[in-house]
ROKOL-279164 format. One record per residue: residue number from 1; residue in three letters; x, y, z of N, C-alpha, C in turn. Coordinates in nm, 2 decimals. Example, Ala and Ser with C-alpha at 12.3 -4.5 7.8 and 13.67 -1.06 7.14 Angstrom:
# ROKOL-279164
+-----+------+--------+--------+--------+--------+--------+--------+--------+--------+--------+
:  nr : rest :    n.x :    n.y :    n.z :   ca.x :   ca.y :   ca.z :    c.x :    c.y :    c.z :
+-----+------+--------+--------+--------+--------+--------+--------+--------+--------+--------+
:   1 :  ALA :   1.32 :  -0.57 :   0.78 :   1.23 :  -0.45 :   0.78 :   1.32 :  -0.33 :   0.78 :
:   2 :  SER :   1.28 :  -0.22 :   0.71 :   1.37 :  -0.11 :   0.71 :   1.29 :   0.00 :   0.79 :
+-----+------+--------+--------+--------+--------+--------+--------+--------+--------+--------+
# end
This chain:
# ROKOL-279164
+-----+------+--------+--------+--------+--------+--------+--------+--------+--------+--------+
:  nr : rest :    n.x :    n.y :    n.z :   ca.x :   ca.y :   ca.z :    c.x :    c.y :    c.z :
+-----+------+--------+--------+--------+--------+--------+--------+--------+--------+--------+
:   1 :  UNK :   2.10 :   1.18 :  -1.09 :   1.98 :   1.10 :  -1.14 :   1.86 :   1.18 :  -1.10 :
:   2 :  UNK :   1.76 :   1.18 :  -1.22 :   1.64 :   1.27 :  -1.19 :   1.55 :   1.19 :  -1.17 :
:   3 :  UNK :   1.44 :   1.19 :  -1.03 :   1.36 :   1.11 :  -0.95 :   1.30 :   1.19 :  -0.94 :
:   4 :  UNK :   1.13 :   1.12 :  -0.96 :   0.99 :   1.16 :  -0.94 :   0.93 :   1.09 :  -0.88 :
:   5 :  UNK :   0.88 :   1.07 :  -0.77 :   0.78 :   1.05 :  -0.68 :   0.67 :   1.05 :  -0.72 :
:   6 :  UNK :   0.59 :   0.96 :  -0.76 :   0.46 :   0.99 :  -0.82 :   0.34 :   0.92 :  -0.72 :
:   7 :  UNK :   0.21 :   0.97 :  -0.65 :   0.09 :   0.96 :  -0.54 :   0.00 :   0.95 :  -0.63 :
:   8 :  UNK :  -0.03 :   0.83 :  -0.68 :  -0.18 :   0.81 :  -0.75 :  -0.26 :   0.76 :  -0.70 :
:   9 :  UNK :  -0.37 :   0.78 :  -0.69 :  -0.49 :   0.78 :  -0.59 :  -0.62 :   0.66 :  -0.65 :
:  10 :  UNK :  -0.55 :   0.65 :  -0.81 :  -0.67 :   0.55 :  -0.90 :  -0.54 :   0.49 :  -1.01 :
:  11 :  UNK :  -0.66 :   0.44 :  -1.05 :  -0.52 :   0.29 :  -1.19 :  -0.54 :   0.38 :  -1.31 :
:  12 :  UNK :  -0.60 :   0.52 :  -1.32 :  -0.61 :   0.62 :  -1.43 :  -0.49 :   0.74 :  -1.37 :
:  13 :  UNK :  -0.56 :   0.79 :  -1.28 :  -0.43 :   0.87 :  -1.27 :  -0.25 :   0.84 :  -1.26 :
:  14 :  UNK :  -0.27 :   0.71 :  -1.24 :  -0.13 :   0.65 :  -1.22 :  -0.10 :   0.64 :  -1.44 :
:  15 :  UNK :  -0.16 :   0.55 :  -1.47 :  -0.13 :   0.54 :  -1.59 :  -0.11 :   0.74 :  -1.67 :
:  16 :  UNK :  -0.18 :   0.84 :  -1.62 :  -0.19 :   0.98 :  -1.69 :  -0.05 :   0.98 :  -1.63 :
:  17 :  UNK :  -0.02 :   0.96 :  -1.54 :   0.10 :   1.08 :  -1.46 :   0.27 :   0.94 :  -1.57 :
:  18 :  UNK :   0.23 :   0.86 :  -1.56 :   0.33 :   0.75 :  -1.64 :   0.38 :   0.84 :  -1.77 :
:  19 :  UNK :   0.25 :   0.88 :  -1.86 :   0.27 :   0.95 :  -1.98 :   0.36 :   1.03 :  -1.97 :
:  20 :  UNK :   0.31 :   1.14 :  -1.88 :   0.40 :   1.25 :  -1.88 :   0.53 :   1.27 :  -1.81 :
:  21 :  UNK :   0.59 :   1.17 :  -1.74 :   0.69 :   1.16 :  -1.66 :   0.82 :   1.07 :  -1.75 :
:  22 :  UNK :   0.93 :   1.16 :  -1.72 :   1.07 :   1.00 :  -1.81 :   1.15 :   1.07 :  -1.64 :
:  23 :  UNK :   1.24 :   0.98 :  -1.67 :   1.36 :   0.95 :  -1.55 :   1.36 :   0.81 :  -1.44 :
:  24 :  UNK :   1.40 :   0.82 :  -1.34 :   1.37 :   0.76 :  -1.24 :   1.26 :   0.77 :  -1.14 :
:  25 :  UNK :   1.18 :   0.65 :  -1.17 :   0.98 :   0.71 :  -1.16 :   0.98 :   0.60 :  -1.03 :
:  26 :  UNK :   0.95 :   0.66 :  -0.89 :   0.89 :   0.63 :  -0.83 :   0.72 :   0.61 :  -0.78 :
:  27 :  UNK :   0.64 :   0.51 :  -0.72 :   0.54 :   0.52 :  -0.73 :   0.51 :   0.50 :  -0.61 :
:  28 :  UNK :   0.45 :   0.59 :  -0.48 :   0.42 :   0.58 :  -0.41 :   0.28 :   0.49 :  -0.39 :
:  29 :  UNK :   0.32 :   0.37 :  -0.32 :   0.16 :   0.25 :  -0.32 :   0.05 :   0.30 :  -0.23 :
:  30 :  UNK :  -0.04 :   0.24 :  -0.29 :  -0.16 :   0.33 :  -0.24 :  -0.30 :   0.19 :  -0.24 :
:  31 :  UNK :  -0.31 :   0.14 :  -0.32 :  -0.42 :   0.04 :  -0.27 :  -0.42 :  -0.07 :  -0.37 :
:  32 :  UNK :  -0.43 :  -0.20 :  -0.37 :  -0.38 :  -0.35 :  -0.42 :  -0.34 :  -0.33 :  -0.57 :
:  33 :  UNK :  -0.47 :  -0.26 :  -0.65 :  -0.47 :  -0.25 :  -0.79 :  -0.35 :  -0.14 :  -0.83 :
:  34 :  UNK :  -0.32 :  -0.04 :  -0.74 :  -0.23 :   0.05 :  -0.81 :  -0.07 :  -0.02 :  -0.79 :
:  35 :  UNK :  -0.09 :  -0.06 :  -0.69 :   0.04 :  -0.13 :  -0.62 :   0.09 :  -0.23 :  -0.79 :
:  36 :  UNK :  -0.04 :  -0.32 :  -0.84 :  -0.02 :  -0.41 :  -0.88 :   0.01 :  -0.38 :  -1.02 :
:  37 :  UNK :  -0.02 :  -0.22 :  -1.09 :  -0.04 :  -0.18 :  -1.18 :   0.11 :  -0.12 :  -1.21 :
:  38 :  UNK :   0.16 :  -0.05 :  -1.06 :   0.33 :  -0.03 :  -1.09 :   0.38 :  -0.13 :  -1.12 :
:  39 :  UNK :   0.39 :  -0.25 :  -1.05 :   0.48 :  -0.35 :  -1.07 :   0.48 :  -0.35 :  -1.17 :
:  40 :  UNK :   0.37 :  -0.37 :  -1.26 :   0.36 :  -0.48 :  -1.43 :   0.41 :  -0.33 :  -1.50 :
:  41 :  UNK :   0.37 :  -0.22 :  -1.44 :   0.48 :  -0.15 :  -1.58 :   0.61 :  -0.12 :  -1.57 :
:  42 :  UNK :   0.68 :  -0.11 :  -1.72 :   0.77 :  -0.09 :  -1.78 :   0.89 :   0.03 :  -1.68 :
:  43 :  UNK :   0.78 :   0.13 :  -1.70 :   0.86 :   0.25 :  -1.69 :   0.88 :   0.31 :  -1.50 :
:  44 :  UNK :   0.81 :   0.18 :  -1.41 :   0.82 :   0.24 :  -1.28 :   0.96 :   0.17 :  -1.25 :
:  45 :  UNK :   1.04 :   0.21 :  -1.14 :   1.16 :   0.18 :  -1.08 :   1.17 :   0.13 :  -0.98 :
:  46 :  UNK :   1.07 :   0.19 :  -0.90 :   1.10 :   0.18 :  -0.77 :   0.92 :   0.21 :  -0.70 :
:  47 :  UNK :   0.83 :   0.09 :  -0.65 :   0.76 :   0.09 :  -0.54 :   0.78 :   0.11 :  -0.42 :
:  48 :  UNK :   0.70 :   0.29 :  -0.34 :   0.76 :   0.32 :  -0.23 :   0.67 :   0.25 :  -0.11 :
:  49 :  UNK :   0.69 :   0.24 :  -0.03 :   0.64 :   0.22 :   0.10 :   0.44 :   0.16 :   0.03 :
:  50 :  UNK :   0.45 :  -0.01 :   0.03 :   0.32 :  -0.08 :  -0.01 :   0.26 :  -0.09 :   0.07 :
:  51 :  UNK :   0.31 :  -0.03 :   0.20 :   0.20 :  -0.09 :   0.33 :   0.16 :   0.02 :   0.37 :
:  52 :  UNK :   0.19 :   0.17 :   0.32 :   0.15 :   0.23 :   0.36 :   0.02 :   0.32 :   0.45 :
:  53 :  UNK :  -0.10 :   0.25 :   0.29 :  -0.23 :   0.28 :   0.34 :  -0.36 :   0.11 :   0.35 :
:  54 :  UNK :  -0.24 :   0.06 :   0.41 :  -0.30 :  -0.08 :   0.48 :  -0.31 :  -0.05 :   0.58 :
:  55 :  UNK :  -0.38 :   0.00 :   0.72 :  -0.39 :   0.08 :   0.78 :  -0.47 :  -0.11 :   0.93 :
:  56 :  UNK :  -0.51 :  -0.14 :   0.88 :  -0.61 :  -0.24 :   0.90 :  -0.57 :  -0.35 :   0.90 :
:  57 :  UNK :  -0.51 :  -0.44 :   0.99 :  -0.51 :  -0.57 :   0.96 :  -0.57 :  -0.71 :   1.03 :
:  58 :  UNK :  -0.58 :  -0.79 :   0.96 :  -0.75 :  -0.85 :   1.05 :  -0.67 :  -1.00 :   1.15 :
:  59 :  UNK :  -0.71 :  -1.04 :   1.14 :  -0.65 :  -1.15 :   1.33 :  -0.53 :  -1.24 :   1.22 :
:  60 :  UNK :  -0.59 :  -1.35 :   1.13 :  -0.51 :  -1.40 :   1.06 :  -0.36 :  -1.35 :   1.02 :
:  61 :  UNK :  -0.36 :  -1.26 :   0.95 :  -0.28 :  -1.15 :   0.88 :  -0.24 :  -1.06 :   0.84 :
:  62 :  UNK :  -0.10 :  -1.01 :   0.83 :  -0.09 :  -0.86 :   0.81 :  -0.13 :  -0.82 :   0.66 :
:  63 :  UNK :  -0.18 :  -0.72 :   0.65 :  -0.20 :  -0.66 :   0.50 :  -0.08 :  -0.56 :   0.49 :
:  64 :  UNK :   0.00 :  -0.62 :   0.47 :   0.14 :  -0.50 :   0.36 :   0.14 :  -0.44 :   0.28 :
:  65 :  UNK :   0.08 :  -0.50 :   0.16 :   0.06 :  -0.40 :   0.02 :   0.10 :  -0.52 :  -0.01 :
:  66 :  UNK :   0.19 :  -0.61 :  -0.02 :   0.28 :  -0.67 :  -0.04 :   0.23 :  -0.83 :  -0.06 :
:  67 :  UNK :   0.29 :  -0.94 :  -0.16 :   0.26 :  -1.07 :  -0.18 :   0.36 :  -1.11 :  -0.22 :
:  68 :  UNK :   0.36 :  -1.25 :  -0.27 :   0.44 :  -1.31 :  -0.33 :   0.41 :  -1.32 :  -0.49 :
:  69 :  UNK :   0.27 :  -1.25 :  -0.55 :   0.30 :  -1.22 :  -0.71 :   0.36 :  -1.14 :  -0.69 :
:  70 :  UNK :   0.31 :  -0.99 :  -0.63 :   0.36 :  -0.88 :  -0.68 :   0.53 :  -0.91 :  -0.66 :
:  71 :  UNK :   0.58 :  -0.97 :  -0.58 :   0.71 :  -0.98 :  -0.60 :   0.79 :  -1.08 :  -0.68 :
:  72 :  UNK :   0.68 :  -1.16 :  -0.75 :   0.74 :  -1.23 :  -0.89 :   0.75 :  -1.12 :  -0.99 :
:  73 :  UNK :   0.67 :  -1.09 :  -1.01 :   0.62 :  -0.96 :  -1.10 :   0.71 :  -0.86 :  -1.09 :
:  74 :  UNK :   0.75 :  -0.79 :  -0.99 :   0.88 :  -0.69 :  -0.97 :   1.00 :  -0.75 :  -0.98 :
:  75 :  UNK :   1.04 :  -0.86 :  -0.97 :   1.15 :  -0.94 :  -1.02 :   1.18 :  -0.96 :  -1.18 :
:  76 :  UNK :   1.05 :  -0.98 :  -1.26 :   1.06 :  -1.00 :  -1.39 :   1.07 :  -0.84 :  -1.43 :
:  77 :  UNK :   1.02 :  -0.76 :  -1.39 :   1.03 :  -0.62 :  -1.46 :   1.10 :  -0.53 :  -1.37 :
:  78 :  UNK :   1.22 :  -0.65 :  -1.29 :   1.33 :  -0.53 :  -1.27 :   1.25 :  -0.35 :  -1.16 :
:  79 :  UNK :   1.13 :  -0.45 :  -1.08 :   1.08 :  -0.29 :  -1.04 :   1.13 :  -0.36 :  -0.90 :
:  80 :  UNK :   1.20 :  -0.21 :  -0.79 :   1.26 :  -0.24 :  -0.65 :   1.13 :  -0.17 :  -0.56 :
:  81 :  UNK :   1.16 :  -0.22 :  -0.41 :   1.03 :  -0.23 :  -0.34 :   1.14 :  -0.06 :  -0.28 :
:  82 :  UNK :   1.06 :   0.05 :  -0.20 :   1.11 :   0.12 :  -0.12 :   1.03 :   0.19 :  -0.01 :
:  83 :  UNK :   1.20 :   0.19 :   0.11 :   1.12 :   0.18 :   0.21 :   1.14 :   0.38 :   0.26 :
:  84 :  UNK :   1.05 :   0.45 :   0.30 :   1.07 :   0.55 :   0.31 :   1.07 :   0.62 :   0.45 :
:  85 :  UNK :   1.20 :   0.65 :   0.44 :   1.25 :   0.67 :   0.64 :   1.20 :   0.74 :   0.67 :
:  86 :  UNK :   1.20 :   0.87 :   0.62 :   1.10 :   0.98 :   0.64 :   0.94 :   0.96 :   0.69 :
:  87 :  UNK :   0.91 :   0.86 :   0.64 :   0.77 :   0.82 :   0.68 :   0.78 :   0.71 :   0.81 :
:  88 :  UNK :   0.88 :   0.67 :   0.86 :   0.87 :   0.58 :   0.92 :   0.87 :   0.69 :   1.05 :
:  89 :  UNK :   1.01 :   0.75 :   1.06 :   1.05 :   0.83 :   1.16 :   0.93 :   0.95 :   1.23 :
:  90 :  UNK :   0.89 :   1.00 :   1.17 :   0.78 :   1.07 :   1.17 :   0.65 :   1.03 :   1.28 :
:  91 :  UNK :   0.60 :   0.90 :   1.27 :   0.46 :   0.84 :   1.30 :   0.49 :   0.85 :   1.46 :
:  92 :  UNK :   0.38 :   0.78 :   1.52 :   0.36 :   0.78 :   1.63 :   0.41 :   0.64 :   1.69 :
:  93 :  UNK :   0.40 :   0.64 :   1.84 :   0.50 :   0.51 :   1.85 :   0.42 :   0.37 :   1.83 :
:  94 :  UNK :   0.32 :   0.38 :   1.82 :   0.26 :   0.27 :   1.82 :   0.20 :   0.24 :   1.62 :
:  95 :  UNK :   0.20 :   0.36 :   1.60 :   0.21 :   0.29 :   1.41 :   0.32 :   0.26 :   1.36 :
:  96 :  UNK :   0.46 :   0.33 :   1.43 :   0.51 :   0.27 :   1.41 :   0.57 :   0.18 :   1.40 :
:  97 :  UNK :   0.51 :   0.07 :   1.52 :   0.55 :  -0.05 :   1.59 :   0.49 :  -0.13 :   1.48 :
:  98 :  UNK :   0.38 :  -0.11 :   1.42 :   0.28 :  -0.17 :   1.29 :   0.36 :  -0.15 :   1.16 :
:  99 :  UNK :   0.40 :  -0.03 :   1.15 :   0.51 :  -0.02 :   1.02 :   0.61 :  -0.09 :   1.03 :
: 100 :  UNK :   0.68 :  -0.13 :   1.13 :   0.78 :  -0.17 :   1.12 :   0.78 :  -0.32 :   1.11 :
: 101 :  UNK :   0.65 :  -0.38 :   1.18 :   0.63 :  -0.51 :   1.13 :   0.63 :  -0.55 :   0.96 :
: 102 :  UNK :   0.51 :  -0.46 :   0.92 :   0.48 :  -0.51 :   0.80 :   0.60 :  -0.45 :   0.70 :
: 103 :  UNK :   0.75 :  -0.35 :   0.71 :   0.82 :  -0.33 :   0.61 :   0.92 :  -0.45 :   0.64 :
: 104 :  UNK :   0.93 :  -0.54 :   0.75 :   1.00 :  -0.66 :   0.77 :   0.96 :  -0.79 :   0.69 :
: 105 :  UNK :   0.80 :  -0.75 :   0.68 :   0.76 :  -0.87 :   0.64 :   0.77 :  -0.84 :   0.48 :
: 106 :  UNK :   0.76 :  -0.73 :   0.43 :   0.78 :  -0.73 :   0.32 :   0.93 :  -0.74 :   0.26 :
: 107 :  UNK :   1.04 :  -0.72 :   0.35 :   1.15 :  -0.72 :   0.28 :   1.19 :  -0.85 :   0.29 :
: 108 :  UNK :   1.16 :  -0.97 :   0.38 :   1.15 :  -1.12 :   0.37 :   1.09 :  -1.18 :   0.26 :
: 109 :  UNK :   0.97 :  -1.09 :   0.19 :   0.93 :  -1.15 :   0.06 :   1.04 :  -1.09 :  -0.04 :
: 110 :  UNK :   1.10 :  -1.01 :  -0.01 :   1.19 :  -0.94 :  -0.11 :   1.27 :  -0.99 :  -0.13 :
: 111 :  UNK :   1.35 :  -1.03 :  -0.02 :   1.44 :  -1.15 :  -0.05 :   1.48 :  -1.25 :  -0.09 :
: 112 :  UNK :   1.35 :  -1.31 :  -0.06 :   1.35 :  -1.48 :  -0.10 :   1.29 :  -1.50 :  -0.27 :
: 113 :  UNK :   1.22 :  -1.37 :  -0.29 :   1.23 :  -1.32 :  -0.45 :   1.33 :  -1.24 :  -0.51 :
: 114 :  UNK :   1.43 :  -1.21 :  -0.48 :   1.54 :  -1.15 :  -0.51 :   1.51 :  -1.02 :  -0.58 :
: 115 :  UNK :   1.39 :  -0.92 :  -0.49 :   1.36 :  -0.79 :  -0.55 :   1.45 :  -0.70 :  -0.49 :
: 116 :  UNK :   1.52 :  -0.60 :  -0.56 :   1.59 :  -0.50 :  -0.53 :   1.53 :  -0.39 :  -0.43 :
: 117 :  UNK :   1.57 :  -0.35 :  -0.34 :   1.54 :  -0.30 :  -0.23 :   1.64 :  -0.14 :  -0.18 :
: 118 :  UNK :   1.52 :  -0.05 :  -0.17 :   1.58 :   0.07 :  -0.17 :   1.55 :   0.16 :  -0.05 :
: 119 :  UNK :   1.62 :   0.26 :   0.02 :   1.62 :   0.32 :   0.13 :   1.58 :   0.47 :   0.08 :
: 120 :  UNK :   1.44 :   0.55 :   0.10 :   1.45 :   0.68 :   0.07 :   1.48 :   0.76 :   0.17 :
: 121 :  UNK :   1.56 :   0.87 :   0.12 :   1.59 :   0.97 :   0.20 :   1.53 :   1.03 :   0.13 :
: 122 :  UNK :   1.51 :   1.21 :   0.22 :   1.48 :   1.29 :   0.14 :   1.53 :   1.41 :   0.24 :
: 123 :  UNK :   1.61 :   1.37 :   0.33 :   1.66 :   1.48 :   0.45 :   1.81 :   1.45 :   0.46 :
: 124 :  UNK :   1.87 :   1.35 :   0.34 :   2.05 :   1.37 :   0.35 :   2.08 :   1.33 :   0.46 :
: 125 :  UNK :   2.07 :   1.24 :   0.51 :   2.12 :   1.15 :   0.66 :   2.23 :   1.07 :   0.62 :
: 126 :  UNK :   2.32 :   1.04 :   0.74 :   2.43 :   0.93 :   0.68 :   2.40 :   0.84 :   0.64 :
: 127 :  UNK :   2.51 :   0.76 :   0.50 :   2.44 :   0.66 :   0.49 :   2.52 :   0.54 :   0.52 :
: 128 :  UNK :   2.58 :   0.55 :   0.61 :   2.61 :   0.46 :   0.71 :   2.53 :   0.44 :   0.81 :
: 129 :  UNK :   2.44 :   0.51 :   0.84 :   2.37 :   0.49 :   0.93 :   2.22 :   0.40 :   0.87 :
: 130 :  UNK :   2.21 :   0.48 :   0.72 :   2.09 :   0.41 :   0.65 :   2.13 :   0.28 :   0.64 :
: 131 :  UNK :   2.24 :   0.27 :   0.59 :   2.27 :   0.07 :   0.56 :   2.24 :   0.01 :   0.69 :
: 132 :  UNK :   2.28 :   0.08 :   0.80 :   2.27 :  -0.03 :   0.95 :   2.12 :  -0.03 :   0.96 :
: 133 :  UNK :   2.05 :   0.05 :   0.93 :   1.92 :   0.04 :   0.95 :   1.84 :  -0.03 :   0.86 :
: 134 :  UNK :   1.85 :  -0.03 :   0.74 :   1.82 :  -0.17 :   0.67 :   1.89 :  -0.30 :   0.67 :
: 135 :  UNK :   1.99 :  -0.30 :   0.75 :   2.04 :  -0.42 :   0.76 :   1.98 :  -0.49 :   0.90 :
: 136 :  UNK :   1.94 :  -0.39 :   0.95 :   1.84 :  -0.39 :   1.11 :   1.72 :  -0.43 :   1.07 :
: 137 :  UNK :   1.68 :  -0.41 :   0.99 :   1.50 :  -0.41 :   0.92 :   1.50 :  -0.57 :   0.87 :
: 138 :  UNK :   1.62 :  -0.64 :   0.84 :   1.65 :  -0.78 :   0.74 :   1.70 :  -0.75 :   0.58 :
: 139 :  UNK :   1.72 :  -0.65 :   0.57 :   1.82 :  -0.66 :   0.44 :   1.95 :  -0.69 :   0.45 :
: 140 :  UNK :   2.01 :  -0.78 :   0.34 :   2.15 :  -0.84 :   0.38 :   2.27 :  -0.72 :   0.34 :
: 141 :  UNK :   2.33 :  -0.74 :   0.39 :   2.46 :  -0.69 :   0.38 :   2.53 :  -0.62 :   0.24 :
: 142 :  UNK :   2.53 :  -0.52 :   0.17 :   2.54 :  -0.48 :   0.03 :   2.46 :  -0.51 :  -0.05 :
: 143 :  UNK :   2.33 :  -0.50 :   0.04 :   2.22 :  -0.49 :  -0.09 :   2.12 :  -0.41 :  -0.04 :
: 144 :  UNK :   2.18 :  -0.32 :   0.04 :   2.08 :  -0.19 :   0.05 :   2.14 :  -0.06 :  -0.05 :
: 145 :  UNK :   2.03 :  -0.03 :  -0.14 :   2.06 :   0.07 :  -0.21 :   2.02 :   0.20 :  -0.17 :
: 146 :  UNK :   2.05 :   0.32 :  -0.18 :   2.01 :   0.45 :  -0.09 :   1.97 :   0.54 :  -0.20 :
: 147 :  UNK :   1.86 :   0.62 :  -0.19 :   1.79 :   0.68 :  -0.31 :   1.78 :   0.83 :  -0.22 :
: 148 :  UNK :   1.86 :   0.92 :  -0.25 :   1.82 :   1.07 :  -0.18 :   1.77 :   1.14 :  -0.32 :
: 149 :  UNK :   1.62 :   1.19 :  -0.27 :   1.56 :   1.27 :  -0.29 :   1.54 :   1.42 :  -0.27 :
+-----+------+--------+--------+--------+--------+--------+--------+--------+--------+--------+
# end
């Protein structure tokens, strides 16, 4: 399977880089409108890590990337949420105590909207060890999918 990773920074560059891309088109999220702009299209597969540049979250609540349209919306057009290990493993211990909240909270909306949910690799780790770790995070049981990169 041929997978592209795509980092758009604006709702233009995401739509330019769409054109010129076919396969399996990941979109790395990046701020509410682009987040919102993968979901509603056709040609994306897979939304990676939506909390990523939520950096900030205020006393009330966490900012994820993540809601309950966007994950009506990724249910109707068949687009899966992804969580990328590589970026989790990486951070320091205290963002990633923050990442790890908000990919929990996001895979709880994922669920209860029945959005497809994916594991990136991009360093070939076991994936027995990836399923226990999404099944650790709150994904159920054979419905973590594994995407190496």
């Amino acid at each position: 399977m041929d997978s592209v990773i795509l980092k758009p920074m604006s709702l233009k560059s995401l739509y330019d880089a769409l054109r010129k891309v076919h396969g399996f088109i990941l979109v790395e999220g990046y701020d509410e409108k682009v987040n919102r702009a993968a979901v509603e299209s056709r040609k994306v597969n897979v939304l990676l890590s939506p909390e990523k540049q939520f950096s900030k979250d205020s006393l009330q609540q966490r900012h994820s990337g993540l809601n309950h349209i966007l994950c009506k919306l990724a249910a109707q057009h068949n687009v899966g949420m992804g969580i990328d290990v590589d970026f989790l493993l990486h951070q320091q211990s205290e963002g990633r105590v923050h990442s790890l909240g908000k990919i929990m909270q996001n895979i709880s909306l994922c669920n209860k909207y029945r959005v497809k949910q994916y594991l990136i690799d991009r360093k070939g780790r076991n994936e027995k060890d990836l399923k226990k770790l999404g099944y650790c995070l709150g994904i159920p049981p054979g419905k973590v999918h594994i995407i190496t990169c």
